[in-house]
N, C-alpha and C positions, 0 to 999 in steps of 0.2 A: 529453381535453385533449392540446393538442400540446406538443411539446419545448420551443417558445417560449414556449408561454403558460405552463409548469409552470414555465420560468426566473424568472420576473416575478411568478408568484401570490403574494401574500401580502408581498412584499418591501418594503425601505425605497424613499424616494424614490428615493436614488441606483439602483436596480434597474432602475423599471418604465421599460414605453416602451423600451426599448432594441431596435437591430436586431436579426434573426437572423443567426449565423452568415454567415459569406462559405462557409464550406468544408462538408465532409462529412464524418463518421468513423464507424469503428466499432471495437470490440474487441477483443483476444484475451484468451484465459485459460489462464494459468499456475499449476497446483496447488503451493500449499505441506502437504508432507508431514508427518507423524508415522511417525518412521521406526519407534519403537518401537511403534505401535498398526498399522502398517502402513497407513495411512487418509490420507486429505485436509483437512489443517487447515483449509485456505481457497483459493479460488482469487485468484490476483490478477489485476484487468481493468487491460489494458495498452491504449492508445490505437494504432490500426492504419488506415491508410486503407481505402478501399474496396475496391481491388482489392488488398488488404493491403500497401502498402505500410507502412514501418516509422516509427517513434514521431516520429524528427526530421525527417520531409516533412510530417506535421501539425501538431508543435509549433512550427516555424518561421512558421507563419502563422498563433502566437496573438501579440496585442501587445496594448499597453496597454488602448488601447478595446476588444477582445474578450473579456481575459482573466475577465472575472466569467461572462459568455455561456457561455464554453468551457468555466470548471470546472463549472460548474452541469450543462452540457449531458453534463459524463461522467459527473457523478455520475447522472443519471436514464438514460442507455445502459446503465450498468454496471446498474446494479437491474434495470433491463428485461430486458435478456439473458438472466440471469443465472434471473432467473423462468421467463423461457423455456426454458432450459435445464433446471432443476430442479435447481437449485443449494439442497445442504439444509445443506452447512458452510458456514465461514464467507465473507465477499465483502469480497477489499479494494481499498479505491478511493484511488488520491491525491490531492489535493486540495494549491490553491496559497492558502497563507493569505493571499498578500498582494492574493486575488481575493475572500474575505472582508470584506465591510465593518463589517456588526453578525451576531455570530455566530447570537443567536438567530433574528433574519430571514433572515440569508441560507440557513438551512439548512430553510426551512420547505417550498422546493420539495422536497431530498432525503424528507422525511418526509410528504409528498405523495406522491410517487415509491414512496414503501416497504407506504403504505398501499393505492398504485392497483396495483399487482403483485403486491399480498398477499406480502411481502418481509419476514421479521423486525426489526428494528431492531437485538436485539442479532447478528445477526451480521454488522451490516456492524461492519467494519474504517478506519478512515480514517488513511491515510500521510501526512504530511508529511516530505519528503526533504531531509535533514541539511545539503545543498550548496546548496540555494537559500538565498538571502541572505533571513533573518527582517531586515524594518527595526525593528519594534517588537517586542521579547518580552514585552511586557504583552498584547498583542494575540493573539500565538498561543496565551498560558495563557489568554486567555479564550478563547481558540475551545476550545481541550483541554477546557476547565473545561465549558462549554457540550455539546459531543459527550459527556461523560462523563454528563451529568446525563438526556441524551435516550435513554442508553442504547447507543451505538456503542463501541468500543473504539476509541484512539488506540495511533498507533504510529508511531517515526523511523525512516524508511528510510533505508540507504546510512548508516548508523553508522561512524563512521571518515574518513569521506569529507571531510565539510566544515570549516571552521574554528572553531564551535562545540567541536565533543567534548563533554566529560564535562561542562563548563559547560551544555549545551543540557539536558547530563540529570539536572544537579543545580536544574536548575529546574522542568523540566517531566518528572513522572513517567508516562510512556508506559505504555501496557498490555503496548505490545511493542515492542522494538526490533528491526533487520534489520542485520546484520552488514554491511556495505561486500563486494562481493565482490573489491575490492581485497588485504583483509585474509584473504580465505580463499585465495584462488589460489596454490598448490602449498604453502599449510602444512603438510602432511605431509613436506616440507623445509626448513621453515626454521623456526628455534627463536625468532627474534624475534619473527616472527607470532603461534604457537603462546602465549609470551607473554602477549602484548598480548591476544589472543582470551581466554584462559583469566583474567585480570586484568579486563576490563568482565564477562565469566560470572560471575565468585564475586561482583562489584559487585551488578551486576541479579536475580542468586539472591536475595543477600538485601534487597534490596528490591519484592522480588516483581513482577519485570518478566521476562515470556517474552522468547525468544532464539531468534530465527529465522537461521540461516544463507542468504547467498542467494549464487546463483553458484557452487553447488558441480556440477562436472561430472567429478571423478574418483574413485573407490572407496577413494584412499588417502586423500582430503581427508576423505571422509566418515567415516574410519574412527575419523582425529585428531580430528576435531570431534565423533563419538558418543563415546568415548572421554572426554572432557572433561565432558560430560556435556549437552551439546546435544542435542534430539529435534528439534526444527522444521527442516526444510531446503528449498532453492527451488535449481533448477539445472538446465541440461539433462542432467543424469546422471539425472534421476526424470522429466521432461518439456519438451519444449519450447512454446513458447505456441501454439493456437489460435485462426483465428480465427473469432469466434461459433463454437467449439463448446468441450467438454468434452476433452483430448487425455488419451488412454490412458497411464495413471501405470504406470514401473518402479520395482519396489524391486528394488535392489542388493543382492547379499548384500556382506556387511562384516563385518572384524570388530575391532569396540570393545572386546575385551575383552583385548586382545596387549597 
């Protein structure tokens, strides 16, 4: 089955029949770490053009009429690859809710996709990022609600970032949230940050939401945020992204315990 046709199989009306893509893409991947197991939580598939270039020379020419086309078509790149690769932790992909129409159809191609790669289901991952505008949030709890039920983990990326905050997450309980790398960047100097980070932690601890740091690229940031009691991190201090392959992970030494 092709790309296109796995967009469209199974789908609602609004789906089928639609064109293929105008454009091309491919992937990279980004390991998120476990600093304390020294391992690879998951990788994340970033959107990359062909001759790699970067994320906003392909997102500028997703628009209204493509956008369902285009998440669909990263969701089934990302599984692919990824299979390809021998990807045995987790795989997380983003995904635009507002390219979602009915949650439980539009996601039958991804589990098509997970079946034809022989792809686990629970470890895909699926992001929605905290800065794009949700028009309906009854619509994204049901998509969460629906990804939960088929067995993927949900997660809000870029935490901090958008104008939701603690409203997006007193509604919708995430399996994971991703720290804003806004809000890491040189927190090992500044105590308002440090704050505010350690304040959504003790939140998410107890309600049992993992805490992925991302955008961490220096030994001191890492050290503040292991320290606090953070293990997940995404940064070019452990890797920077590949594309279609696997990139060679650093662990830092640090130390959390000063």
């Amino acid at each position: 089955m092709s790309d296109s046709e796995a967009q469209t199989a199974g789908g609602c009306s609004r789906c089928r029949d639609l064109p293929s893509l105008p454009f091309e893409f491919t992937m990279a991947f980004q390991p998120i770490v476990d600093i304390e197991q020294r391992t690879v939580f998951a990788y994340e598939a970033l959107v990359r053009g062909l001759k790699g270039e970067g994320a906003f020379e392909i997102l500028s020419q997703v628009t209204e009429e493509n956008r369902y086309q285009f998440d669909q078509a990263c969701r089934i790149k990302a599984i692919e690859l990824a299979a390809r690769l021998k990807v045995t932790c987790g795989l997380s992909i983003n995904f635009l809710p507002n390219a979602v129409y009915e949650p439980k159809s539009c996601i039958k191609a991804t589990l098509e996709a997970a079946e034809r790669y022989h792809f686990p289901c629970d470890h895909i991952i699926f992001e929605v990022t905290e800065s794009e505008p949700v028009g309906d949030p009854a619509h994204l709890g049901a998509i969460f609600k629906e990804y939960r039920a088929q067995g993927f983990t949900t997660a809000i990326d870029d935490f901090g970032a958008g104008h939701a905050g603690l409203n997006l997450l007193a509604d919708f309980q995430p399996g994971i949230i991703k720290l804003d790398m806004a809000l890491i960047r040189d927190i090992d100097s500044n105590k308002i940050r440090q704050s505010i980070v350690e304040g959504v932690f003790h939140t998410t601890r107890e309600l049992g939401i993992d805490v992925i740091a991302e955008g961490v690229e220096t030994v001191a940031e890492l050290g503040v945020l292991q320290r606090m009691g953070i293990r997940l991190f995404q940064g070019y201090l452990f890797a920077r992204p590949a594309v279609e392959q696997l990139p060679e992970v650093h662990y830092p030494n640090s130390s959390p315990t000063e």
